[in-house]
C-alpha positions, 0 to 999 in steps of 0.5 A: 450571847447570854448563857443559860445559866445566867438565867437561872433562878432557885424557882426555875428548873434548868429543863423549864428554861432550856424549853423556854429558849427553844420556844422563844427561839432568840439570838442570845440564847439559841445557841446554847439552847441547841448545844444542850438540845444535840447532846439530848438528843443523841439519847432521844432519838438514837436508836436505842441499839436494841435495848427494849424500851418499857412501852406501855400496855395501852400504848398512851402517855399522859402529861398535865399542865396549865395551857393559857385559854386564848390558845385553844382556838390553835388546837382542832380535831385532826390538825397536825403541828411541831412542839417546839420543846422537849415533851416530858410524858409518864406512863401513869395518869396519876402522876400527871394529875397529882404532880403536875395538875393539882399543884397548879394555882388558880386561873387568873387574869393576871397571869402571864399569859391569862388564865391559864387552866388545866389541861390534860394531854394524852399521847397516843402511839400505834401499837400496831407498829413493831416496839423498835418503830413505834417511835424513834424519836421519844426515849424512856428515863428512868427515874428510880435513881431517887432523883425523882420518885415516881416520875418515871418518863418519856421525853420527845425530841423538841419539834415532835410531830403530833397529830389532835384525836380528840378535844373535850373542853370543859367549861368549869375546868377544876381539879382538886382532890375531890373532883377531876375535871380538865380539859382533855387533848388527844393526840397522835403521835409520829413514829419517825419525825424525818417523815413529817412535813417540814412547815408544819404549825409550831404549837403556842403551847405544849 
C-alpha cells in the first residue's frame, strides 16, 4: 500500500492529494485516504456541542475552480448527485474569484483533462432551517492563525449531497482583472447527508 505522503510533491498540497485518492478510490491509497478522512470528519460532521457556527447572511458559499468542458453534459438543472471530496467553500465571492480563478492558466487542449475553463460554484443553504440543522455535515475553519490570510472556509464531508439550481454556460468563459465571466453552478445544499440516497451519481468533478 503506498502512503500519501510518498506521493507528495513541493507543487502539491497534501489536501489536493488526500482529494485525489478519495476520487480515484484505489487500493494503494484508499486506505490511508479513509484514516485521514475519519479523523476530519469527526470535526466535519460532529455536531459542533453548541458552538454557533458564523453562517453567512445570505446563506450562500462560494468556490472557483477549472472544471474540464466534457463534464458539463453530467450537471442538469435539478439533478442530485455526491461529491466524492472534501469541498472547500468561503463565504466571500472575492476570495474565489481572486485566489482561486484569476490564477487559474489558460484553456488548452493539452491539459489533462482538456480545456479546463472557470467555474463558479455557489452553495445554496436553507435559511429557513434552524442555524444547529442547516447543515450538519459542513464546518466553519477559521483561518485567522495567519496560516492562510483571508481564506476563511467551510469544508463539506467527502460524498456531500448536492442538488443543481441553476446552470449559466458561458460561451467565452474569461476572467481576469477587468472582466468576470465564468461559468456558473448553483447548487443546493443537503441539511443532513444520512438522509440522502445512498446511489446517488458520484460527481467527475467538483
Amino acid at each position: 500500500m503506498t502512503c500519501l505522503a510518498c506521493k507528495c510533491s513541493p507543487q502539491r498540497e497534501f489536501c489536493s492529494l488526500l482529494n485525489q485518492a478519495l476520487r480515484e478510490d484505489g487500493a494503494d491509497t484508499i486506505g490511508h485516504a479513509v484514516t485521514c478522512t475519519h479523523a476530519i470528519n469527526t470535526f466535519c460532521v460532529a455536531r459542533r456541542g453548541g458552538i454557533p457556527v458564523p453562517w453567512p447572511s445570505e446563506h450562500v458559499l462560494y468556490r472557483g475552480g477549472a472544471m474540464p468542458r466534457c463534464f458539463q453534459s453530467f450537471f442538469a438543472v435539478g439533478k442530485a448527485y455526491r461529491a466524492p471530496m472534501f469541498i472547500a467553500t468561503s463565504m466571500e465571492q472575492d476570495v474565489s474569484v481572486h485566489t482561486f480563478l484569476m490564477r487559474l492558466p489558460p484553456a488548452a487542449a493539452s491539459q489533462s483533462p482538456p480545456f479546463q475553463e472557470p467555474v463558479l460554484w455557489r452553495f445554496h443553504l436553507d435559511g429557513a432551517l434552524p442555524p444547529n440543522r442547516r447543515c450538519v455535515h459542513v464546518n466553519f475553519i477559521d483561518r485567522t492563525d495567519g496560516t492562510v490570510h483571508g481564506e476563511d472556509e467551510f469544508l463539506f464531508a467527502p460524498y456531500s449531497t448536492f442538488t443543481v439550481r441553476a446552470l449559466e454556460w458561458s460561451p467565452q468563459p474569461t476572467v481576469n482583472a477587468y472582466l468576470l465571466r465564468p461559468h456558473y453552478i448553483d447548487v443546493n445544499v443537503a441539511s443532513d447527508n444520512m438522509r440522502q440516497p445512498l446511489d446517488l451519481p458520484l460527481a467527475p468533478w467538483c
